[in-house]
ZADO-737579 format. One line per 5 residues: number of its first residue (from 1); for each residue x, y, z of C-alpha. Coordinates in steps of 0.05 Angstrom, whole numbers, plus 5000, padded with zeros to 4 digits. Example, Ala and Ser with C-alpha at 12.3 -4.5 7.8 and 13.67 -1.06 7.14 Angstrom:
2
1) 5246:4910:5156; 5273:4979:5143
***
This chain:
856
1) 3181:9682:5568; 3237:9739:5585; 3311:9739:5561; 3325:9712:5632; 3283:9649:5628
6) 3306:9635:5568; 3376:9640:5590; 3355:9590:5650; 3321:9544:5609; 3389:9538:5564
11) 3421:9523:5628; 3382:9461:5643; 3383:9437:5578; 3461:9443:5579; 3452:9400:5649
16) 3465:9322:5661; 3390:9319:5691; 3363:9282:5637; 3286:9290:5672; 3305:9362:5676
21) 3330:9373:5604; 3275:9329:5581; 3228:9386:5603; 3272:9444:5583; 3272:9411:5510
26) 3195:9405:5506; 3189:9477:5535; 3238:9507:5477; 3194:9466:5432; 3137:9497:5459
31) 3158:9560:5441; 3185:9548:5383; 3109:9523:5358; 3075:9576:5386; 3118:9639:5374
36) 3174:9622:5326; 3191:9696:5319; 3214:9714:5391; 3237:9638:5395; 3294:9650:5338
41) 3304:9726:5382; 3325:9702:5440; 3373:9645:5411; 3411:9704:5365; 3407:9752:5419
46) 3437:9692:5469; 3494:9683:5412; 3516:9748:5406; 3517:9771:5490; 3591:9768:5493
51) 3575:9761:5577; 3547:9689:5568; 3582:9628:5574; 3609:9604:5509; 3581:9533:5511
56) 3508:9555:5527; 3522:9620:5467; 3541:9555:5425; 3475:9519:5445; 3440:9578:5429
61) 3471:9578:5361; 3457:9513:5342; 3388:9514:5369; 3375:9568:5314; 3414:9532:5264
66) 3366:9474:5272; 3318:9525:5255; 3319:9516:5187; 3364:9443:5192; 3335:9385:5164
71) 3354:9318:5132; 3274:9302:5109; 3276:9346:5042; 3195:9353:5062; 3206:9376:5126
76) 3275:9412:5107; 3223:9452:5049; 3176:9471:5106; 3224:9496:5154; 3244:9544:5097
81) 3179:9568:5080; 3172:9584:5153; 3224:9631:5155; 3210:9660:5085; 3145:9687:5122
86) 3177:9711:5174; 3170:9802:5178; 3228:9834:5153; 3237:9865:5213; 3248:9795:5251
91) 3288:9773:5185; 3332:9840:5197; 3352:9828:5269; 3366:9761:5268; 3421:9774:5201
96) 3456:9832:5234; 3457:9801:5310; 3490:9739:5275; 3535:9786:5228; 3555:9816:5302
101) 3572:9749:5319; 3627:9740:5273; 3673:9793:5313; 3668:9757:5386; 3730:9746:5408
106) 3700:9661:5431; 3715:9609:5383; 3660:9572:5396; 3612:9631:5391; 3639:9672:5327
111) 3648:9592:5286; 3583:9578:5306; 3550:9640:5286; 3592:9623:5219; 3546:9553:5212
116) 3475:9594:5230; 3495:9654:5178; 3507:9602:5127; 3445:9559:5142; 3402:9619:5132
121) 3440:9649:5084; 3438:9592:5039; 3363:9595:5040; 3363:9672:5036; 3401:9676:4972
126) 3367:9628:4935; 3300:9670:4944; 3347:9728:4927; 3336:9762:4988; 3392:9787:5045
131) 3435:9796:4982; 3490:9843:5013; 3505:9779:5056; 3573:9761:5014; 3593:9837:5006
136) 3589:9840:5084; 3625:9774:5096; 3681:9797:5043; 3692:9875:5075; 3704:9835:5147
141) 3768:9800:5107; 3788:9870:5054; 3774:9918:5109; 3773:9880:5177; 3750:9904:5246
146) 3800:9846:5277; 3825:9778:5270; 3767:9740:5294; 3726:9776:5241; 3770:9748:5181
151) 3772:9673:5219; 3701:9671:5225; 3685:9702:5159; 3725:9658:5114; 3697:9597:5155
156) 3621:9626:5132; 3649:9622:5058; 3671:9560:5075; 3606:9534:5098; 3561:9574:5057
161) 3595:9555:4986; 3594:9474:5012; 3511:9488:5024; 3484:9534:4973; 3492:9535:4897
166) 3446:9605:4892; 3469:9654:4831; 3498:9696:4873; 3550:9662:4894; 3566:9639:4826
171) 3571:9718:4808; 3613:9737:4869; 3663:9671:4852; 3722:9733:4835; 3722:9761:4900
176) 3702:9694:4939; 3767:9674:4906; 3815:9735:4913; 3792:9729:4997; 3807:9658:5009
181) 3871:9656:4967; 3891:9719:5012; 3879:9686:5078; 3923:9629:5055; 3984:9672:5033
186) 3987:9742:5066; 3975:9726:5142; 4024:9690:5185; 3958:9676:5241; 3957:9604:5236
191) 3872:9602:5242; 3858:9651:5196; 3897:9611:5145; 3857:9546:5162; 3806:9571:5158
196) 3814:9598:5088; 3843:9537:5071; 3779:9503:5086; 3739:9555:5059; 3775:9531:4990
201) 3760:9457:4994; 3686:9481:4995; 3696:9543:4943; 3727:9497:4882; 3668:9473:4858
206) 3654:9551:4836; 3725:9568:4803; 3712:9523:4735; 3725:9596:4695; 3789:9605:4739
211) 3819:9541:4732; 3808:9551:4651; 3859:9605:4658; 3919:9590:4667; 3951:9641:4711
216) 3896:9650:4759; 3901:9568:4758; 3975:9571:4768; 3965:9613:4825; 3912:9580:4858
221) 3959:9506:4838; 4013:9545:4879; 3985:9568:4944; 3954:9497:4954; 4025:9463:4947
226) 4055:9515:4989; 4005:9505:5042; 4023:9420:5034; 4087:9451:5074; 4059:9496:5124
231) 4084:9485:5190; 4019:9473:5221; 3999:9408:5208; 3923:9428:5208; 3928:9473:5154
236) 3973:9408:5116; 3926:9368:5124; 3873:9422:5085; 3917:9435:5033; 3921:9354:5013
241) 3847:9361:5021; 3853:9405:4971; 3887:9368:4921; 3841:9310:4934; 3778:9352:4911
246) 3819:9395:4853; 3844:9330:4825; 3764:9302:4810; 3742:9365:4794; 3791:9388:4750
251) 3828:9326:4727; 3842:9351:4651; 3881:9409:4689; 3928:9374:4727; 3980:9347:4687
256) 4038:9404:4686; 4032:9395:4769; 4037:9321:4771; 4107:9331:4784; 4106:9379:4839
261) 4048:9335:4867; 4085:9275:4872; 4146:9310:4904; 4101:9339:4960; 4063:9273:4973
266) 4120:9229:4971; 4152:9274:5031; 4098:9271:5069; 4094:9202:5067; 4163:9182:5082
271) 4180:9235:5131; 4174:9196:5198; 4153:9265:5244; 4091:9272:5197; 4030:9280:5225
276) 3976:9208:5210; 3925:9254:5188; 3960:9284:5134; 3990:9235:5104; 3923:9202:5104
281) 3906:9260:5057; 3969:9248:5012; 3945:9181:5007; 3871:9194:4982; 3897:9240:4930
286) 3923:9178:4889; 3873:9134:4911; 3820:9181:4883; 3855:9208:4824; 3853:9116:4805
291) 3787:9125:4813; 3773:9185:4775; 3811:9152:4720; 3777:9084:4726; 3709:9122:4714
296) 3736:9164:4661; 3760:9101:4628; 3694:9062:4636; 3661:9134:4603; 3714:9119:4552
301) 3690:9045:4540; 3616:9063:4538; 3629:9123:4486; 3673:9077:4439; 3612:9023:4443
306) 3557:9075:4414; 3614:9108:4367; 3610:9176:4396; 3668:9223:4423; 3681:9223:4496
311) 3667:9265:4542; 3739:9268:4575; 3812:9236:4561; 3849:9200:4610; 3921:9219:4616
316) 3931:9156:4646; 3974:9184:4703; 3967:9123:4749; 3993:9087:4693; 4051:9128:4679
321) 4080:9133:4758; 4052:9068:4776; 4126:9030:4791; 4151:9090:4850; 4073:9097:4873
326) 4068:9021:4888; 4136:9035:4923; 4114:9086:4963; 4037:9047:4983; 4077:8981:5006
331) 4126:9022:5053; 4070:9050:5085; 4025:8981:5084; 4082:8951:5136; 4063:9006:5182
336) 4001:8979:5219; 3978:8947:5290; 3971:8879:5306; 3897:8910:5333; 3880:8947:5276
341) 3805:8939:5241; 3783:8944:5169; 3752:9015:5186; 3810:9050:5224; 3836:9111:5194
346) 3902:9086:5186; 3959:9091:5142; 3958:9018:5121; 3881:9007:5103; 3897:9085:5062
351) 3953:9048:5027; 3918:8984:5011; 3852:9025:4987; 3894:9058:4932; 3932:8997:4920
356) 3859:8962:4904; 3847:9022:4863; 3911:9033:4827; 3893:8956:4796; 3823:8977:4778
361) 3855:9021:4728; 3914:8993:4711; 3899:8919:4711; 3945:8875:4686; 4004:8922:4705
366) 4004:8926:4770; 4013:8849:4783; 4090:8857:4758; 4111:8912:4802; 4062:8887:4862
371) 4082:8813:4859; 4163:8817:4890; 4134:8858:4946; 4090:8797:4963; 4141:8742:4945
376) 4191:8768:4982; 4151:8780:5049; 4091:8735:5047; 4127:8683:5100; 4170:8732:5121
381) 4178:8725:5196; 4170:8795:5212; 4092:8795:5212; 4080:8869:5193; 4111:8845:5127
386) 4074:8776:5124; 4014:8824:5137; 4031:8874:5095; 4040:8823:5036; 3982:8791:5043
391) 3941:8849:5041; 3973:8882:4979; 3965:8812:4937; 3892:8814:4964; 3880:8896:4938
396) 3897:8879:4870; 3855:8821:4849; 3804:8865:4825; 3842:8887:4774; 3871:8834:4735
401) 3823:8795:4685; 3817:8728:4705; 3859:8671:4677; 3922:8632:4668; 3974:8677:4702
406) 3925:8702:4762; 3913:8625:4771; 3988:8609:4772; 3999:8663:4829; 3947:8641:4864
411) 3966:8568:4870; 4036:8594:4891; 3995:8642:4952; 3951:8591:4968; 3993:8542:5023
416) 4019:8607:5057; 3947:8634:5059; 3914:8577:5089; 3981:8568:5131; 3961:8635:5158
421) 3895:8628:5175; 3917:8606:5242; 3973:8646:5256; 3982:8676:5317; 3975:8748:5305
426) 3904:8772:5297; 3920:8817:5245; 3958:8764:5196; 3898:8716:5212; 3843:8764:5190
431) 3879:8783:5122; 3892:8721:5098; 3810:8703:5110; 3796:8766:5076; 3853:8744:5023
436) 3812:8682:5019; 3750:8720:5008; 3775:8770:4946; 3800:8713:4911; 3730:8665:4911
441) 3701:8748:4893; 3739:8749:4839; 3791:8689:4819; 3743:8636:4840; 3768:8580:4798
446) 3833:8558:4819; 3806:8562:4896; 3749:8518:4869; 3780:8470:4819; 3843:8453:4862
451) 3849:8480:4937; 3766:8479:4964; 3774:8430:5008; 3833:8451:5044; 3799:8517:5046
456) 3743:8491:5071; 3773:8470:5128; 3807:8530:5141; 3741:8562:5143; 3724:8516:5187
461) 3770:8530:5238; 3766:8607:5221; 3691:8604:5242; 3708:8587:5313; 3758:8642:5323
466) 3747:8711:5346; 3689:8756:5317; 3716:8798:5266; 3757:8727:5238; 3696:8691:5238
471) 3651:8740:5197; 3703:8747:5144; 3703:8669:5144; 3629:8667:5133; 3639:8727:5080
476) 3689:8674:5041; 3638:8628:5035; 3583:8676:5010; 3638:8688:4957; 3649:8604:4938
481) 3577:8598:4940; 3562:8650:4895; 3615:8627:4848; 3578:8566:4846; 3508:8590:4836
486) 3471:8559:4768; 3464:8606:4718; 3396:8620:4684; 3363:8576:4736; 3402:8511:4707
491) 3397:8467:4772; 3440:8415:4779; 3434:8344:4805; 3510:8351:4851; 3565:8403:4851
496) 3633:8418:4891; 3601:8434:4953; 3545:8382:4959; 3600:8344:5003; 3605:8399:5044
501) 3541:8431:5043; 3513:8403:5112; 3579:8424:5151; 3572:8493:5127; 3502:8500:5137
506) 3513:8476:5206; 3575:8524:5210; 3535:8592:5190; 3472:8572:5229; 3520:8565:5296
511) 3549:8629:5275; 3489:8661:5286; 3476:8647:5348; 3547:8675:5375; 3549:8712:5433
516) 3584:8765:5398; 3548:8755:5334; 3517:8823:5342; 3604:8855:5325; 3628:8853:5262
521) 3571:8847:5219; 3570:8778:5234; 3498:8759:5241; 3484:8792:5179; 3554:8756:5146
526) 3529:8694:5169; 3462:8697:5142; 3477:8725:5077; 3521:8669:5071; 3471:8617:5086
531) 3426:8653:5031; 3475:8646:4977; 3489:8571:4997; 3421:8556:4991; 3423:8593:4925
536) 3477:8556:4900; 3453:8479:4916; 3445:8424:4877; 3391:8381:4883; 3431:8324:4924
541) 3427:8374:4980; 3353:8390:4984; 3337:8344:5039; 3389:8389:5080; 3354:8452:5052
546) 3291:8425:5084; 3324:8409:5159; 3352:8484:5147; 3282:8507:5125; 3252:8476:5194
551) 3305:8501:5238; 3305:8575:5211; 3219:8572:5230; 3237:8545:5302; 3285:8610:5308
556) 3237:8646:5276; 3180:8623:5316; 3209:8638:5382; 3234:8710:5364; 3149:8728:5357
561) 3148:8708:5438; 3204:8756:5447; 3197:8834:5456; 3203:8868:5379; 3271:8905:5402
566) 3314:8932:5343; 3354:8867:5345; 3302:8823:5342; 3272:8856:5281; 3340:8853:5251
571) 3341:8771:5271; 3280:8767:5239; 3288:8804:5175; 3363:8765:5162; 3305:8701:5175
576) 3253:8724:5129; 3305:8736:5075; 3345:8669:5074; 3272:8642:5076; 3253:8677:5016
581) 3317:8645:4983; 3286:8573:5007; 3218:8577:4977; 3248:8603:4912; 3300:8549:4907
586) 3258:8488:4926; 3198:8519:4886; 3136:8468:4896; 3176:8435:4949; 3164:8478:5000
591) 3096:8462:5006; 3109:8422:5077; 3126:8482:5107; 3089:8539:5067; 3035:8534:5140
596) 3081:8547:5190; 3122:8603:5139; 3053:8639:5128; 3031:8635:5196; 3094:8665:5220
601) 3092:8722:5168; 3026:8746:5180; 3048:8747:5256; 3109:8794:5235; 3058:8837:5187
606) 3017:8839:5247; 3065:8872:5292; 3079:8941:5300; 3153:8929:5279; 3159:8960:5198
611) 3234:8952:5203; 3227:8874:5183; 3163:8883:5136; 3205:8888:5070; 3229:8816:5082
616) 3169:8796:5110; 3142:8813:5039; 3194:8790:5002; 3181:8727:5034; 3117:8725:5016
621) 3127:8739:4946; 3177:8685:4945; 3123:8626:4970; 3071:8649:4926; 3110:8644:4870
626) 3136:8568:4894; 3061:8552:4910; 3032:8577:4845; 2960:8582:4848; 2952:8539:4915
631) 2977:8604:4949; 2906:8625:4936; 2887:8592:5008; 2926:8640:5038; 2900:8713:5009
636) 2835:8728:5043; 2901:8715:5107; 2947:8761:5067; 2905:8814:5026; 2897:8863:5088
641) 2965:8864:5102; 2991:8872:5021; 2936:8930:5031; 2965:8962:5090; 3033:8958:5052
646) 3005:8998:4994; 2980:9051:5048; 3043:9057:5091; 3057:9125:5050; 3120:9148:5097
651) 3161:9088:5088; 3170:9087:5016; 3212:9019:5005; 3163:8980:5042; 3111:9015:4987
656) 3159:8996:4926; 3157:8925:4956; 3089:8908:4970; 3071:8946:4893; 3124:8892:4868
661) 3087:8827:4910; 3020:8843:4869; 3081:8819:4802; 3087:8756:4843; 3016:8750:4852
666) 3000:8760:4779; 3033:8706:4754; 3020:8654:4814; 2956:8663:4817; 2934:8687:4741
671) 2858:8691:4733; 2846:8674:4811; 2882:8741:4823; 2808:8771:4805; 2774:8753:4870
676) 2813:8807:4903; 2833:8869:4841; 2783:8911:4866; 2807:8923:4925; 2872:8917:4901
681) 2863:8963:4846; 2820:9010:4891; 2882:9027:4933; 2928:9032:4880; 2887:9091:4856
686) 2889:9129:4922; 2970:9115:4919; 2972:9145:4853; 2929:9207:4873; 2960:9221:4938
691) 3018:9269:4946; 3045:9240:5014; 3068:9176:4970; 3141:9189:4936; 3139:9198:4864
696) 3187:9149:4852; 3142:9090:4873; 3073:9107:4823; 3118:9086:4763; 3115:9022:4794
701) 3041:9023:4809; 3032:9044:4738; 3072:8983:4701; 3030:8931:4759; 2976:8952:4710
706) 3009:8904:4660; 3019:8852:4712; 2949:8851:4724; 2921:8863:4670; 2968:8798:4640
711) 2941:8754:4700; 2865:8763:4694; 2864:8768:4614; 2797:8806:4592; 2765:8814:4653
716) 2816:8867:4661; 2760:8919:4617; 2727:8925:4683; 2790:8971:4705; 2805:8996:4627
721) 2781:9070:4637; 2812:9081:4697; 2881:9061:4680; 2876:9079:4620; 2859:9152:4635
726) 2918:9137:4680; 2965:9121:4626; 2951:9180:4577; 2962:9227:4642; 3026:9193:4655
731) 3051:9199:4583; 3036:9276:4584; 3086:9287:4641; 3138:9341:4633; 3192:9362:4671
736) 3266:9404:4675; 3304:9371:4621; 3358:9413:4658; 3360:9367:4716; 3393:9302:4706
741) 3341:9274:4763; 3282:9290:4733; 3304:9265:4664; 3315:9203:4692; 3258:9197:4734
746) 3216:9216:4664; 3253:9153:4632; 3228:9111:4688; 3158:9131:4686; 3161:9125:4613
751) 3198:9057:4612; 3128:9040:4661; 3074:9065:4618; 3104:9021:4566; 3103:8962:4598
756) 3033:8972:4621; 3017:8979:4555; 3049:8919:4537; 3016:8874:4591; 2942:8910:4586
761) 2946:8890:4498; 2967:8821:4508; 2912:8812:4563; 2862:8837:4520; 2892:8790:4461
766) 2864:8727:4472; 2784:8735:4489; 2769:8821:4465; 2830:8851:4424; 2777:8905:4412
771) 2775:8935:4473; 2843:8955:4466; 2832:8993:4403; 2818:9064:4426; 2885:9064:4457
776) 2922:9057:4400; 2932:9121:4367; 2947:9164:4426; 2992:9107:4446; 3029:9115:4386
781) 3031:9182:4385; 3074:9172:4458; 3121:9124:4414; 3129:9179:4371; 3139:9222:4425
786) 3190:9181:4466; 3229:9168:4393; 3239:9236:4379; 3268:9268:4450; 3338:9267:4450
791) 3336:9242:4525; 3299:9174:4522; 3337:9119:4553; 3349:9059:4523; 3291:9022:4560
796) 3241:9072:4542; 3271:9057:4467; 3267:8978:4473; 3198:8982:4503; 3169:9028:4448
801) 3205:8982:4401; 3167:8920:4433; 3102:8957:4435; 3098:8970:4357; 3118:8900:4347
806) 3064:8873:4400; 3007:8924:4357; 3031:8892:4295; 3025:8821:4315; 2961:8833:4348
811) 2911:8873:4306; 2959:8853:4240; 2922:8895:4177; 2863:8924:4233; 2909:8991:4243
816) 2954:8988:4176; 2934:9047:4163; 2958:9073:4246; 3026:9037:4232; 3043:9069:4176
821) 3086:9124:4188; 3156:9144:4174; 3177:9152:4243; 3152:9079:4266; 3206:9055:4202
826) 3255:9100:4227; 3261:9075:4303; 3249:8993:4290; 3318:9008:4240; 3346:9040:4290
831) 3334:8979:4334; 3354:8929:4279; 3423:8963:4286; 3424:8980:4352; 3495:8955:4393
836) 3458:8926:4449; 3444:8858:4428; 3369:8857:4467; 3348:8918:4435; 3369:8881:4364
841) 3331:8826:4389; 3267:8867:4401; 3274:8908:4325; 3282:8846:4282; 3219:8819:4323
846) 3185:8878:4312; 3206:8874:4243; 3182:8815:4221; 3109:8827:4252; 3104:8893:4210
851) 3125:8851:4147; 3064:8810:4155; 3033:8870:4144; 3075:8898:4090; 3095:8954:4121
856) 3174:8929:4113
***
């Protein structure tokens, strides 16, 4: 294919002839297979021919982009290793065409060849190859050949310092940093300045060394409040960006600014001519600055608990300005639209986001300088301030700890709210339902104890209104029926909403079935409330739970006659799921209907469909456990399907699933479970030695050992060598105790191993304790192992705790003489006086089966 073809082909793909472009598209693929080299050549030599259009040079661009663009980390990984290979020469050409690029006088051409020379770059530099890249990039900026050079240029930083992390950027961070605070101060060309302005919202993560010192930091501190009042309202909006990421990143620096910062943000948000979008910005700095302190707080909390010294202080800024910042948020929550929605990038939802997370870290405080705000305007007959009211009282109940005075306030709310729920102005309506929902979230006991009924019926009436008012309604009472669940299993024989329970069953399953059920997450609201109603019930409502039970398999049956679009697959899954709740609430009770439910699943497994398997087997699961070992009829049914699970490599959830069904199995089936292990057992193998399976699912395979080992008791030798050979792999495994990922990934597989351990021993315990005996040693010398590194979590710890104990109490003065080391001592007294109480629990345990053995 020539340079002209080429050019033509871009044309038609760049067409409205979707038959056309279709073939244009598998064409460019074509070539792109078969010779990738002069494939990437003509897209960079397309780019950088200043005499072709500037969409189709733009096409070109991001053609070659997608090159090497990926969201699969597999695939992303291959696509590199493809270019990697490519000659040098090919390497060469495409680098300086795209360094060419830079210097064209079209936006769309020079910003995109920005995006391809960072996409490549990034990839380059970490193989420490085209390593003159940044020196290039930073002579277009200190020695430039024209404007549109120093535009494009600091928009490559830009994008090249938000992709890559490679050592050489971290080496060049200086002069990274001397160019983009230049393009901010010494040019008066609006673009070039936004674009070094956004060149330093990607570049702070580098500058940790700067911001120690505290001129360059001053400096840097300066020219982002000076560009807060640039006249350009793009490069505004940047520069509050800025502040945003400076005040996460470098939080213990900020203090001597707070000042300045609150000066600048408090202009912008009371100056009327502002642009939205920036004082949107002004907003989130606040917002996340509560949240950086809520999290430093909590790291605070944590450290205290284990008596170690924390990480990082909080300077409890939110704190300290919280009166004039809960000022400045209610002033700008009165400025909304009576058609606004919960996701609009509005001043208003901005306000009340920081407002919810100013009282996550101020708690108690805020309700005194929140609460005259919302007395004063909660009937007020201006609705933006009825609104506005409503919706600050509702952001801060997720700060204040429940109790007396949060109960007193929200008796006083409550008649206004529920007057509200039918007012005439959509907006005032759908805050006070959502108003209704924070408070059974979070206060649920003085809606429960004194106002559910008249709620109830608000709700009722909610549920008929518009969409977005009646998914919020069913949200609210998702929230009351969670508040309501038993604890621990205790089931009870009537609670609060057994009156009720029929209407609102009848209420959510109606819901469903909207016309516009599809908006608003209100399917989905609906059935997730339906779930946690049935979660919640007492045992005076079963009967219902059965009519709901048979009317969820007559929806369920007629979506399987229906064509498996998206939507149907999502009907089905919300199904499956609220079924699963069913079977595990009535337990043996669903017997009448475990026919119809298995027949239906196994119909859903059969289909093509894998978007609703996960529920599908969660469903299962759930009978099986109800039906205890009468689910036995259905396996020879079920088996291929659990198998096909286990094989279905490329969707990894539905993998993690079906690995944790085989737990359910285990202990509803117990010994019958051994008709099918070998096949069972057979494919778990093959997912352990495959590579196409993620990693993160084998620890899971690994601790279904256990499981199965715990269900069919000593028959469980027949599979000993192989999982045990398994096993000692497993606890060999080393990784980068450098990356925080694979550290935790080690504690998982570790945390596994152990409690395979655990369930293989006290299979073997009743009927041939002997065969576990070879194991012992090297499994103690993992315990010593998993003691001794610095980075075991504290589940590993707790199950190498319970492990010692379970050897002890097993084989008692049989391994003395294996059990008696100082290290064993060491960790159980560690235990003993461990804070967390379950990890106690475990070392006394432990503790008292080694003293049966004298070893205490």
């Amino acid at each position: 294919m020539n340079a002209a073809d080429f050019s033509q082909l871009l044309v038609v793909l760049a067409s409205n002839d979707n038959q056309a472009r279709a073939q244009a598209e598998q064409m460019l693929e074509n070539l792109k297979v078969n010779d990738l080299p002069k494939f990437m050549i003509l897209l960079v030599s397309e780019l950088a021919d200043e005499t072709k259009p500037n969409h189709l040079r733009q096409l070109a661009g991001l053609q070659l982009k997608n090159v090497l663009e990926s969201r699969d980390p597999q695939k992303k990984a291959l696509l590199e290793h493809q270019w990697m290979r490519q000659d040098e020469e090919t390497k060469t050409q495409i680098r300086n065409k795209v360094l060419l690029t830079l210097h064209s006088s079209a936006i769309e051409a020079r910003k995109t060849a920005a995006q391809v020379l960072a996409e490549f770059a990034s990839v380059d530099l970490v193989n420490n190859q085209w390593l003159n890249v940044i020196d290039a990039i930073l002579k277009n900026i200190s020695e430039p050949q024209s404007v549109f050079g120093i535009q494009s240029s600091l928009m490559a930083i830009g994008f090249l310092c938000d992709m890559c992390r490679a050592p050489a950027l971290k080496h060049n961070t200086n002069q990274i940093l001397t160019a983009v605070i230049q393009g901010m101060r010494e040019t008066t060309n609006n673009d070039i300045k936004l674009a070094a302005t956004e060149a330093l919202v990607n570049c702070l993560v580098f500058v940790q060394e700067n911001f120690e010192r505290d001129s360059e930091r001053n400096y840097i501190m300066e020219t982002v409040c000076q560009s807060t009042q640039s006249p350009d309202a793009r490069i505004r909006r940047v520069a509050f960006e800025c502040l945003v990421k400076i005040g996460y990143l470098y939080y213990d620096k900020l203090k001597p600014y707070m000042e300045a910062i609150f000066t600048i943000t408090t202009k912008a948000l009371t100056d009327p001519n502002e642009h939205e979008d920036v004082q949107l910005q002004a907003i989130e700095f606040w917002t996340s600055l509560a949240e950086t302190e809520a999290i430093i707080l909590e790291e605070m909390e944590i450290a205290q608990e284990n008596n170690i010294t924390p990480d990082r202080e909080c300077y409890n800024i939110i704190s300290q300005a919280l009166s004039p910042l809960v000022n400045l948020m209610t002033q700008c929550l009165v400025r909304q639209s009576e058609y606004q929605e919960d996701g609009d990038m509005c001043v208003s939802n901005y306000a009340s986001n920081c407002i919810a997370a100013m009282a996550l870290v101020t708690g108690e405080s805020i309700v005194n300088e929140i609460m005259p705000f919302v007395s004063n305007n909660i009937n007020n007959q201006d609705w933006h301030f009825k609104e506005a009211a409503t919706l600050a009282f509702s952001a801060i109940l997720d700060g204040p700890r429940q109790g007396d005075r949060m109960n007193d306030l929200i008796n006083r709310a409550m008649p206004f709210l529920l007057a509200h729920v039918s007012d005439p102005v959509l907006l005032v309506k759908d805050t006070s339902v959502f108003a209704l929902g924070r408070i059974a979230e979070f206060h649920p006991d003085p809606l429960i104890d004194h106002h559910l009924e008249n709620v109830l019926k608000a709700l009722s009436v909610a549920v008929n209104d518009e969409a977005r008012i009646c998914s919020k309604a069913c949200w609210t009472i998702l929230h009351i029926a969670e508040a309501l669940s038993p604890e621990g299993g205790d089931e009870k024989q009537t609670y609060p909403l057994s009156p009720y329970f029929k209407t609102l069953a009848e209420m959510l399953l109606a819901s469903t079935l909207r016309e516009d059920s599809s908006e608003y997450n209100l399917r989905i609201n609906a059935y997730e409330a339906l779930s946690a109603l049935v979660h919640s019930a007492a045992r005076d409502t079963f009967e219902i739970l059965d009519m709901i039970v048979a009317e969820l398999l007559n929806r369920l049956e007629h979506t399987l006659t229906l064509p498996q679009t998206e939507e149907v697959c999502l009907i089905q899954g919300l199904m499956c799921g609220s079924l699963q709740v069913a079977a595990r609430k009535l337990e043996f009770r669903i017997v009448k209907h475990a026919d119809r439910i298995m027949t239906f699943l196994l119909k859903i497994f059969d289909s093509k469909s894998v978007n609703v398997h996960e529920e599908a087997f969660l469903a299962v699961g759930a009978v099986a456990s109800a039906l205890s070992q009468d689910f036995d009829r259905y396996m020879p049914h079920f088996l291929p399907f659990l198998l096909r699970g286990l094989q279905t490599y490329q969707y990894e959830q539905i993998c993690v699933v079906s690995v944790n069904i085989i737990g359910d199995l285990c202990i509803a089936l117990r010994e019958k479970l051994f008709n099918y292990t070998d096949a069972i057992m057979e494919q778990l193998l093959k997912n352990l030695q495959t590579n196409e399976l993620h990693r993160n699912v084998k620890p899971n395979i690994i601790a279904s050992f256990g499981d199965i080992a715990l269900a069919i008791g000593a028959r469980f030798e027949k599979y000993l060598a192989f999982a045990g050979n398994v096993l000692i792999q497993a606890c060999e495994a080393q990784v980068d105790t450098s990356s925080e990922e694979m550290v935790s990934y080690l504690n998982l597989l570790r945390e596994n191993v152990l409690e395979a351990y655990i369930g293989i021993l006290l299979g073997f315990k009743k009927e041939n304790p002997q065969a576990f005996i070879p194991y012992v040693d090297p499994l103690l010398s993992f315990v010593k192992v998993v003691f001794e590194d610095p980075n075991t979590d504290q589940e590993v710890f707790k199950n190498a705790v319970s492990i010692v104990g379970d050897l002890a109490n097993v084989y008692e003065m049989k391994i003395k003489h294996s059990l008696q080391h100082e290290f064993i001592k060491n960790m159980i007294e560690d235990a003993c006086n461990s804070q967390d109480q379950e990890t106690k629990q475990r070392g006394n345990k432990a503790k008292k089966s080694l003293k049966k053995i004298s070893l205490f």
